[in-house]
PDB file of N, CA, C, O and CB in Angstrom:
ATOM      1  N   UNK A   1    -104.841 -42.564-127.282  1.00  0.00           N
ATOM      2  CA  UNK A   1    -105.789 -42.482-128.396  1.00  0.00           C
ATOM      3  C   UNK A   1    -105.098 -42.738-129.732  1.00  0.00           C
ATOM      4  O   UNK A   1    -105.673 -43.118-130.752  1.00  0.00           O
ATOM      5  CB  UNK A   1    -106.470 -41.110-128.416  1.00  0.00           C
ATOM      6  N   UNK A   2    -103.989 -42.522-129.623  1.00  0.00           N
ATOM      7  CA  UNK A   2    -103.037 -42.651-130.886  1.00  0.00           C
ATOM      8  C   UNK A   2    -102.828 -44.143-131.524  1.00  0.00           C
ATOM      9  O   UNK A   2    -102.655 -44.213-132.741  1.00  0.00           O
ATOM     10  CB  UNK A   2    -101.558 -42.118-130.446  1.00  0.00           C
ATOM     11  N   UNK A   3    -102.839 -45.315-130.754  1.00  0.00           N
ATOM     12  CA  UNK A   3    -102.818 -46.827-131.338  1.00  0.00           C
ATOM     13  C   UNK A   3    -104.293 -46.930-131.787  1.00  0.00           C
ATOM     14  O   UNK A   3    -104.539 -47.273-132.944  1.00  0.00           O
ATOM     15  CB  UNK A   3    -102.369 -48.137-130.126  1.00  0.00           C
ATOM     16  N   UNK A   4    -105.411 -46.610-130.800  1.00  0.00           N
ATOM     17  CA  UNK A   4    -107.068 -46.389-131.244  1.00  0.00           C
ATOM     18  C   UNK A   4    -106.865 -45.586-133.093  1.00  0.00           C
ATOM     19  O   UNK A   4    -107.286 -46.208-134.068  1.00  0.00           O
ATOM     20  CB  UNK A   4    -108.088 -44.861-129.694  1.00  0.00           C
ATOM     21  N   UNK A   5    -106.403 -44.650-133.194  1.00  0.00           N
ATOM     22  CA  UNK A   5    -106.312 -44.108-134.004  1.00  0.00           C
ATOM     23  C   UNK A   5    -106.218 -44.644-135.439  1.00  0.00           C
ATOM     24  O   UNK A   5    -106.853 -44.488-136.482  1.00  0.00           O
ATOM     25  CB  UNK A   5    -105.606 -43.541-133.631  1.00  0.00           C
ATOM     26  N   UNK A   6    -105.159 -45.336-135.040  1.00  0.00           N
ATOM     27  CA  UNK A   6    -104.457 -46.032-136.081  1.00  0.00           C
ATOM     28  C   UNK A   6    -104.746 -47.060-136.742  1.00  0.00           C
ATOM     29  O   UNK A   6    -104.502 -47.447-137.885  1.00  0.00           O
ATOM     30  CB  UNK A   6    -103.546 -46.318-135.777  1.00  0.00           C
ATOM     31  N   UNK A   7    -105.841 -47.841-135.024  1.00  0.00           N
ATOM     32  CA  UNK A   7    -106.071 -49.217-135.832  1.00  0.00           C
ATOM     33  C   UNK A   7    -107.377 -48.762-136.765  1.00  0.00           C
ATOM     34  O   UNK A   7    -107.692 -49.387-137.778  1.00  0.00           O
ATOM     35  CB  UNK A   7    -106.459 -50.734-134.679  1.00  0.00           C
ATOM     36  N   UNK A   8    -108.019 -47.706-136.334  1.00  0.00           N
ATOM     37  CA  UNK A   8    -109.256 -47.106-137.400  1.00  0.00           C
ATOM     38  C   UNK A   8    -109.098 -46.809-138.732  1.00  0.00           C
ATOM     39  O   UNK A   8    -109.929 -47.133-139.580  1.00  0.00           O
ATOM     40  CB  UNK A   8    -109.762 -45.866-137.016  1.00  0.00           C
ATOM     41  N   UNK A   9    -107.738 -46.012-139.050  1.00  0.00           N
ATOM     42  CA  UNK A   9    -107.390 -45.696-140.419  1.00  0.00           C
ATOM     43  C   UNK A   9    -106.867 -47.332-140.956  1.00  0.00           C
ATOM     44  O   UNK A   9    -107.279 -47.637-142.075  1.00  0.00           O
ATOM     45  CB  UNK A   9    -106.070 -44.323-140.478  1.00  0.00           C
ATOM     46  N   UNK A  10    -106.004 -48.372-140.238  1.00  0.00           N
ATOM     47  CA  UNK A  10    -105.967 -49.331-141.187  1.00  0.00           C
ATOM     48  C   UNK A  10    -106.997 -50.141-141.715  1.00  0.00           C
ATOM     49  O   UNK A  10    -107.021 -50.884-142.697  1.00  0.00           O
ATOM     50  CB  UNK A  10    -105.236 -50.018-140.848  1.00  0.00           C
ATOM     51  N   UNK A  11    -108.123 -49.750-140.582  1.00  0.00           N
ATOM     52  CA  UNK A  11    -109.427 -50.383-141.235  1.00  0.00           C
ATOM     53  C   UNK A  11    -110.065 -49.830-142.354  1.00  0.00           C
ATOM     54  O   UNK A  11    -110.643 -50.478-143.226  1.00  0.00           O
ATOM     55  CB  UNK A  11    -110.447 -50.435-140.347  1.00  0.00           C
ATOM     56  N   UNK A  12    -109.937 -48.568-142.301  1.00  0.00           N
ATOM     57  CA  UNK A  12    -110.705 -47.862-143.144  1.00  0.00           C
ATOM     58  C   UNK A  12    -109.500 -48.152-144.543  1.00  0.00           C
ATOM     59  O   UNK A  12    -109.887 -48.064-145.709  1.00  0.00           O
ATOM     60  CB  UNK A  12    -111.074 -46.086-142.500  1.00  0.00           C
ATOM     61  N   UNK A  13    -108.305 -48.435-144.252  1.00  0.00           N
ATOM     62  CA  UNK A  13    -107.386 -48.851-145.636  1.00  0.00           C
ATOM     63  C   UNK A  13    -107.684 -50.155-146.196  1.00  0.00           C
ATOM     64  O   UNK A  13    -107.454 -50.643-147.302  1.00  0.00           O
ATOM     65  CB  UNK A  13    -105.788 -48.922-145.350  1.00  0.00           C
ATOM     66  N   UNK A  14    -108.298 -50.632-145.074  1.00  0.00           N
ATOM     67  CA  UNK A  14    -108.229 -52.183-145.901  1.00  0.00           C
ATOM     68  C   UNK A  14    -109.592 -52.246-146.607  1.00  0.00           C
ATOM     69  O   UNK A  14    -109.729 -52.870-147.660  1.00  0.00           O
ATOM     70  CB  UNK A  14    -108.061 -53.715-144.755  1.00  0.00           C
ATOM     71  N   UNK A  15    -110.488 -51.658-146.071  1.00  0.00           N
ATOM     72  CA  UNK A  15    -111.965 -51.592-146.639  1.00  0.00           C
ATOM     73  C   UNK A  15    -111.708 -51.036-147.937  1.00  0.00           C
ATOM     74  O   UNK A  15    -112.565 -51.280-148.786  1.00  0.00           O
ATOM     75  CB  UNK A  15    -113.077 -50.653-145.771  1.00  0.00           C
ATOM     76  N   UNK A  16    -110.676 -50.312-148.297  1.00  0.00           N
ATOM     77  CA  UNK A  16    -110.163 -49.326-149.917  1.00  0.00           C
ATOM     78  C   UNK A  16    -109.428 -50.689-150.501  1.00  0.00           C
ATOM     79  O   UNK A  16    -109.486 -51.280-151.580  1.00  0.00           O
ATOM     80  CB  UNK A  16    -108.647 -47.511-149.691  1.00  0.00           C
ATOM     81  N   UNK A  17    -108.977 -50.823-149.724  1.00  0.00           N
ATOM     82  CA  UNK A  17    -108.058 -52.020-150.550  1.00  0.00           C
ATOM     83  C   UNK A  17    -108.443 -53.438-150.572  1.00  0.00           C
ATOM     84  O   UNK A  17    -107.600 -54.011-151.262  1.00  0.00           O
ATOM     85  CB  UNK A  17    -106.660 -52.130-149.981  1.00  0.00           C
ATOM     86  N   UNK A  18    -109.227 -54.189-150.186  1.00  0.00           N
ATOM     87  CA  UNK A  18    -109.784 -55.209-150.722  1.00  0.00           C
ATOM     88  C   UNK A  18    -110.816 -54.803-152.121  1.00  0.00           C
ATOM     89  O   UNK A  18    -110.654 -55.247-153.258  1.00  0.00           O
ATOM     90  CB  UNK A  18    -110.501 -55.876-149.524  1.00  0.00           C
ATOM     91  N   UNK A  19    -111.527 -54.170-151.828  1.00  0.00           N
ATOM     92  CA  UNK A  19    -112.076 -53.965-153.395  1.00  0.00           C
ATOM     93  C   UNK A  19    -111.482 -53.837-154.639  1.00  0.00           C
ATOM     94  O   UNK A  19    -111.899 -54.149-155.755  1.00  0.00           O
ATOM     95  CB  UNK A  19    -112.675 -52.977-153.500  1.00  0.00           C
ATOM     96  N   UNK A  20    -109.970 -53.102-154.113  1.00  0.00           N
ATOM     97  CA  UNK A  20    -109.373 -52.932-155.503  1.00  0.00           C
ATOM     98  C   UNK A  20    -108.505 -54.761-155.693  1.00  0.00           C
ATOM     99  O   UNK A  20    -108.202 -55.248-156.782  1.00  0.00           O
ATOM    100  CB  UNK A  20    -108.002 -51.210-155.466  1.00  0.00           C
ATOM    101  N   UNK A  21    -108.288 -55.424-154.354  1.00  0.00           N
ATOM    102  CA  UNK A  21    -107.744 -56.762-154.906  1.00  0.00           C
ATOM    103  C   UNK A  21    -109.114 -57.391-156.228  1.00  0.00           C
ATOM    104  O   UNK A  21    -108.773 -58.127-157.153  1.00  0.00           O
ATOM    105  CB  UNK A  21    -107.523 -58.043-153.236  1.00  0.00           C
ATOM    106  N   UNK A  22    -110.259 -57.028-156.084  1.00  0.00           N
ATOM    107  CA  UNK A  22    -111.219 -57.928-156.985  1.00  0.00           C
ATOM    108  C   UNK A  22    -110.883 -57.014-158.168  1.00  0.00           C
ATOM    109  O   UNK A  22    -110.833 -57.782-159.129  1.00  0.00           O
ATOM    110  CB  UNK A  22    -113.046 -58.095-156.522  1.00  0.00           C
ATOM    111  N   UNK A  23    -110.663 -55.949-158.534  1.00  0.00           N
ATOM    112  CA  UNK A  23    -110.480 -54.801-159.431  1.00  0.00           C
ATOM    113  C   UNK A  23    -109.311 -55.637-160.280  1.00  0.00           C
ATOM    114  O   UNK A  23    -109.358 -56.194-161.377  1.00  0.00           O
ATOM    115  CB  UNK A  23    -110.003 -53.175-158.610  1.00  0.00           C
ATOM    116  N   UNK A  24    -108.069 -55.463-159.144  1.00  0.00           N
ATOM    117  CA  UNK A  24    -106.971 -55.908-160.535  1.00  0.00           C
ATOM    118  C   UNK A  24    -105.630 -55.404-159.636  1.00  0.00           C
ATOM    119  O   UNK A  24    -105.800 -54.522-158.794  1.00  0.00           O
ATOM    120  CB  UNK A  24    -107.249 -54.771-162.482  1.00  0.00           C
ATOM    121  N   UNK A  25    -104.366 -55.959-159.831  1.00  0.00           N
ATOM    122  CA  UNK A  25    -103.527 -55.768-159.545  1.00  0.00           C
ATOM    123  C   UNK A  25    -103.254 -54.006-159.493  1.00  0.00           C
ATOM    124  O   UNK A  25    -102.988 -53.369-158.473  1.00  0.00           O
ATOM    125  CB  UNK A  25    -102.909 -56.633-160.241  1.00  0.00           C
ATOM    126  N   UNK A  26    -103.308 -53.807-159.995  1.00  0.00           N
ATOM    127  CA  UNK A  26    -102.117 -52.231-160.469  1.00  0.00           C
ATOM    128  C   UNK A  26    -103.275 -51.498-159.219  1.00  0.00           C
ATOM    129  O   UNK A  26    -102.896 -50.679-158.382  1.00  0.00           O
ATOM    130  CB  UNK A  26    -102.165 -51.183-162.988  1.00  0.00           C
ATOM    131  N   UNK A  27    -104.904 -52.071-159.348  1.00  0.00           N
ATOM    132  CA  UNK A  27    -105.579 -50.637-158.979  1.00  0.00           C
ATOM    133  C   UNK A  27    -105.052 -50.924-156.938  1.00  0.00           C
ATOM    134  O   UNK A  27    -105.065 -50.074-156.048  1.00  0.00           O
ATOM    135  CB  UNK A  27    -108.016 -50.583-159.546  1.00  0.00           C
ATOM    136  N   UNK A  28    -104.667 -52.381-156.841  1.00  0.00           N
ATOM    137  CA  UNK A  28    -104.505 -52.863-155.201  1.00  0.00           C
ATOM    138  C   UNK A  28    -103.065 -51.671-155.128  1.00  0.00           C
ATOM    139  O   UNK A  28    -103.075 -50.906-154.164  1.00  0.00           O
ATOM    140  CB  UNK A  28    -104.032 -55.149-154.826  1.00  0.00           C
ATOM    141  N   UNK A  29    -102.282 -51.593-155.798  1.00  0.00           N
ATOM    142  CA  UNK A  29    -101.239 -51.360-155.452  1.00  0.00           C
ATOM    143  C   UNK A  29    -101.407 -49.863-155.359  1.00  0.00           C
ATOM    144  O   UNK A  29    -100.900 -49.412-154.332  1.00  0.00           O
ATOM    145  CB  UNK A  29    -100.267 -51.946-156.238  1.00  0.00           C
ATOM    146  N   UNK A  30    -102.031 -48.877-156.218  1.00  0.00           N
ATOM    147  CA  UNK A  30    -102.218 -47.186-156.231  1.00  0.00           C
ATOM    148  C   UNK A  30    -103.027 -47.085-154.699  1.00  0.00           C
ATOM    149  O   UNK A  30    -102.487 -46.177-154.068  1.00  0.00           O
ATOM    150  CB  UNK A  30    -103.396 -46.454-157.854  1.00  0.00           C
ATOM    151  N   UNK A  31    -104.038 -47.659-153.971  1.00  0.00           N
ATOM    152  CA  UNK A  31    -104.736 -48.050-152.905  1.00  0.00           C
ATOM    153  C   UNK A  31    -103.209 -48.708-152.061  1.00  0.00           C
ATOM    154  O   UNK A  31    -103.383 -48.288-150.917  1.00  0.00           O
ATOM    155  CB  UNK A  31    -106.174 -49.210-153.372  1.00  0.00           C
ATOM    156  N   UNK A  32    -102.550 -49.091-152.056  1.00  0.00           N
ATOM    157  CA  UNK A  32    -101.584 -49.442-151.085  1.00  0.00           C
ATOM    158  C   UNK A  32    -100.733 -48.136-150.986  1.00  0.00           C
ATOM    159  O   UNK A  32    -100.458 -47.620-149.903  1.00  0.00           O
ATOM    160  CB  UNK A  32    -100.737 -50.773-151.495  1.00  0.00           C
ATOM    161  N   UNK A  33    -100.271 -47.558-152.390  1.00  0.00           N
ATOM    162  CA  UNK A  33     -99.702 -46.331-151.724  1.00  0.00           C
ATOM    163  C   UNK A  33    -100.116 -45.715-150.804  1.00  0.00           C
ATOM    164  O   UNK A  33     -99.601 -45.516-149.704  1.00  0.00           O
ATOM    165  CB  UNK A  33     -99.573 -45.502-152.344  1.00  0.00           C
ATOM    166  N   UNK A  34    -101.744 -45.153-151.508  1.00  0.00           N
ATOM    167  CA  UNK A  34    -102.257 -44.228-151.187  1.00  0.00           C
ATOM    168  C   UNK A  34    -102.333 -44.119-149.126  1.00  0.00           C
ATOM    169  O   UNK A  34    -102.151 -43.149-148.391  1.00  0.00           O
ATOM    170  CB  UNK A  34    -103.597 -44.362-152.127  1.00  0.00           C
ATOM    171  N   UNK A  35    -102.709 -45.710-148.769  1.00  0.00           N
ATOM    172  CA  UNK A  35    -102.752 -45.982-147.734  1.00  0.00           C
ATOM    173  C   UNK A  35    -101.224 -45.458-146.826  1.00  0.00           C
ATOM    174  O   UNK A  35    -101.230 -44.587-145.957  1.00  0.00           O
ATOM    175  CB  UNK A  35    -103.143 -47.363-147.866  1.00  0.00           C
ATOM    176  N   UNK A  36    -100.234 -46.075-147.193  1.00  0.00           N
ATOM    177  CA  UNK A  36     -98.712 -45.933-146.801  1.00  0.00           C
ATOM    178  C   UNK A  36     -98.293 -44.511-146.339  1.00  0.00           C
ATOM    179  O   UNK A  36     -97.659 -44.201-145.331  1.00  0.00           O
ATOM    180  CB  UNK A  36     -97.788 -46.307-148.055  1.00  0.00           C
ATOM    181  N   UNK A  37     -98.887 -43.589-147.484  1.00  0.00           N
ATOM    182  CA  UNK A  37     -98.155 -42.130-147.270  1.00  0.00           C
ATOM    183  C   UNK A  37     -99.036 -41.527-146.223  1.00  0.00           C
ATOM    184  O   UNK A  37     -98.599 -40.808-145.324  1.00  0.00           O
ATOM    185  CB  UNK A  37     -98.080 -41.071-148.721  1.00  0.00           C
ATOM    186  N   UNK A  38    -101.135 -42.064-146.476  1.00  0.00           N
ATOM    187  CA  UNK A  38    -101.772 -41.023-145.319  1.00  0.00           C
ATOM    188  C   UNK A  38    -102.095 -41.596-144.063  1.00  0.00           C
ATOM    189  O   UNK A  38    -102.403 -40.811-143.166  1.00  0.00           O
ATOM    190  CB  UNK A  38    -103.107 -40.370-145.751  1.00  0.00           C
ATOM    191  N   UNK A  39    -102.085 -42.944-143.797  1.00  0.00           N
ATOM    192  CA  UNK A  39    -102.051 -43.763-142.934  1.00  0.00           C
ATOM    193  C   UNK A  39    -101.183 -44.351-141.924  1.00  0.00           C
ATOM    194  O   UNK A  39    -101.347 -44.287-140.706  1.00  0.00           O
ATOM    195  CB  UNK A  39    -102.316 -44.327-143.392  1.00  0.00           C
ATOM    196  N   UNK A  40    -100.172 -44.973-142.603  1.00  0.00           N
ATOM    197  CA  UNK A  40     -99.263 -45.143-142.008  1.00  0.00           C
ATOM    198  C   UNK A  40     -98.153 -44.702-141.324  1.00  0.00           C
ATOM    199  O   UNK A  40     -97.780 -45.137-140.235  1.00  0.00           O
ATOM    200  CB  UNK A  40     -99.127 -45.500-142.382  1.00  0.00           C
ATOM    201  N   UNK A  41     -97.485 -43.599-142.150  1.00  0.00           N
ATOM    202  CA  UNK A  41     -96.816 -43.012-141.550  1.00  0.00           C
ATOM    203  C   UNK A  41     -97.238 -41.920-140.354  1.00  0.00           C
ATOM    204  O   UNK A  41     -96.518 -41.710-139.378  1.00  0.00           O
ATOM    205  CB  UNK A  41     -96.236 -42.655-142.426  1.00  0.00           C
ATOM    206  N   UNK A  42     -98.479 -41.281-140.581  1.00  0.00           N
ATOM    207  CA  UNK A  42     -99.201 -40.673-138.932  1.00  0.00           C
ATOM    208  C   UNK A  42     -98.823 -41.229-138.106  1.00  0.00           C
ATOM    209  O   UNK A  42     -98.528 -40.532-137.134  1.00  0.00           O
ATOM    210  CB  UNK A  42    -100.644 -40.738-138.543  1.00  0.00           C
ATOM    211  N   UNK A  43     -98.606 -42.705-137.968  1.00  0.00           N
ATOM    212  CA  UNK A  43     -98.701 -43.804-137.006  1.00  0.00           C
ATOM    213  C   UNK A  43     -97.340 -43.737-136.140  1.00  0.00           C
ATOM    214  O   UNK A  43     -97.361 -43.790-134.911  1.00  0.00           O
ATOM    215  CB  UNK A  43     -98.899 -45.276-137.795  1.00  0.00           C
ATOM    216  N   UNK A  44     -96.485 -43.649-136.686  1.00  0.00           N
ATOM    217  CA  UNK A  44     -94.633 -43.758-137.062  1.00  0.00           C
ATOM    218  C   UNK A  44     -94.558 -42.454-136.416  1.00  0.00           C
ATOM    219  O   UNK A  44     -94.180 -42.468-135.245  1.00  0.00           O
ATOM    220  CB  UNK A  44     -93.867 -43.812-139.038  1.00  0.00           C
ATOM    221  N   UNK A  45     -94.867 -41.226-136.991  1.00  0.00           N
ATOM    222  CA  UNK A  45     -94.451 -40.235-136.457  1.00  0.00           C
ATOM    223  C   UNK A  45     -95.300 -39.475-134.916  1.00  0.00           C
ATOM    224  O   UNK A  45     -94.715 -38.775-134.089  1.00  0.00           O
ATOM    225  CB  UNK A  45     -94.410 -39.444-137.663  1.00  0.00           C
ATOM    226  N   UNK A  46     -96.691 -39.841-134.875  1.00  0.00           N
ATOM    227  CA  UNK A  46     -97.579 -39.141-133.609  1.00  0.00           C
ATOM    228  C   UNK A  46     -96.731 -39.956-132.578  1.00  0.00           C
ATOM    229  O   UNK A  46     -97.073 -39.415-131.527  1.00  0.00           O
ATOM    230  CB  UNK A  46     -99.563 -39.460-133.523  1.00  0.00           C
ATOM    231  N   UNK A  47     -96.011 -40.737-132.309  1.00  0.00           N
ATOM    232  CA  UNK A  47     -96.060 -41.684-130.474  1.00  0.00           C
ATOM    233  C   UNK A  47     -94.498 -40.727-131.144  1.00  0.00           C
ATOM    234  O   UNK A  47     -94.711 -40.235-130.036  1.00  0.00           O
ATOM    235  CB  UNK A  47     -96.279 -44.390-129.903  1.00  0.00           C
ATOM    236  N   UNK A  48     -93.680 -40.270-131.568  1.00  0.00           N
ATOM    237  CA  UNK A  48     -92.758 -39.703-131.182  1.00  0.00           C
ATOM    238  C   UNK A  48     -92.909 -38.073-131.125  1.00  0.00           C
ATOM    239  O   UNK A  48     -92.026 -37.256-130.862  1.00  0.00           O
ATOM    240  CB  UNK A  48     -91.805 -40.197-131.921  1.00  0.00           C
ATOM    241  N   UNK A  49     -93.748 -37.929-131.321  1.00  0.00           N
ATOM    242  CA  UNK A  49     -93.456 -36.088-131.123  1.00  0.00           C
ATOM    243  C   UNK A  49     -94.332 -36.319-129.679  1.00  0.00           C
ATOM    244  O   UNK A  49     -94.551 -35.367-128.930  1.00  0.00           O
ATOM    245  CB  UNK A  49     -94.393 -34.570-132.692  1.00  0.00           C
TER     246      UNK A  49
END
């Protein structure tokens, strides 16, 4: 369930983050953090514990 998981939150990141590409640089990039720290890394760390 954990790759299922994952590919859901990057969807749900990219749906945040294409809007901010029409917005403007700076707002794509606060939306890329934001994605990185709650998204991504879940990903990285659940298949090893």
């Amino acid at each position: 369930t954990s790759p299922t998981l994952c590919l859901t939150l990057h969807l749900i990141a990219a749906g945040h983050i294409l809007p901010g590409l029409a917005e403007g640089e700076n707002r794509e990039q606060k939306v890329w953090a934001r994605a990185g720290t709650s998204a991504v890394l879940p990903c990285y760390l659940s298949p090893r514990k």
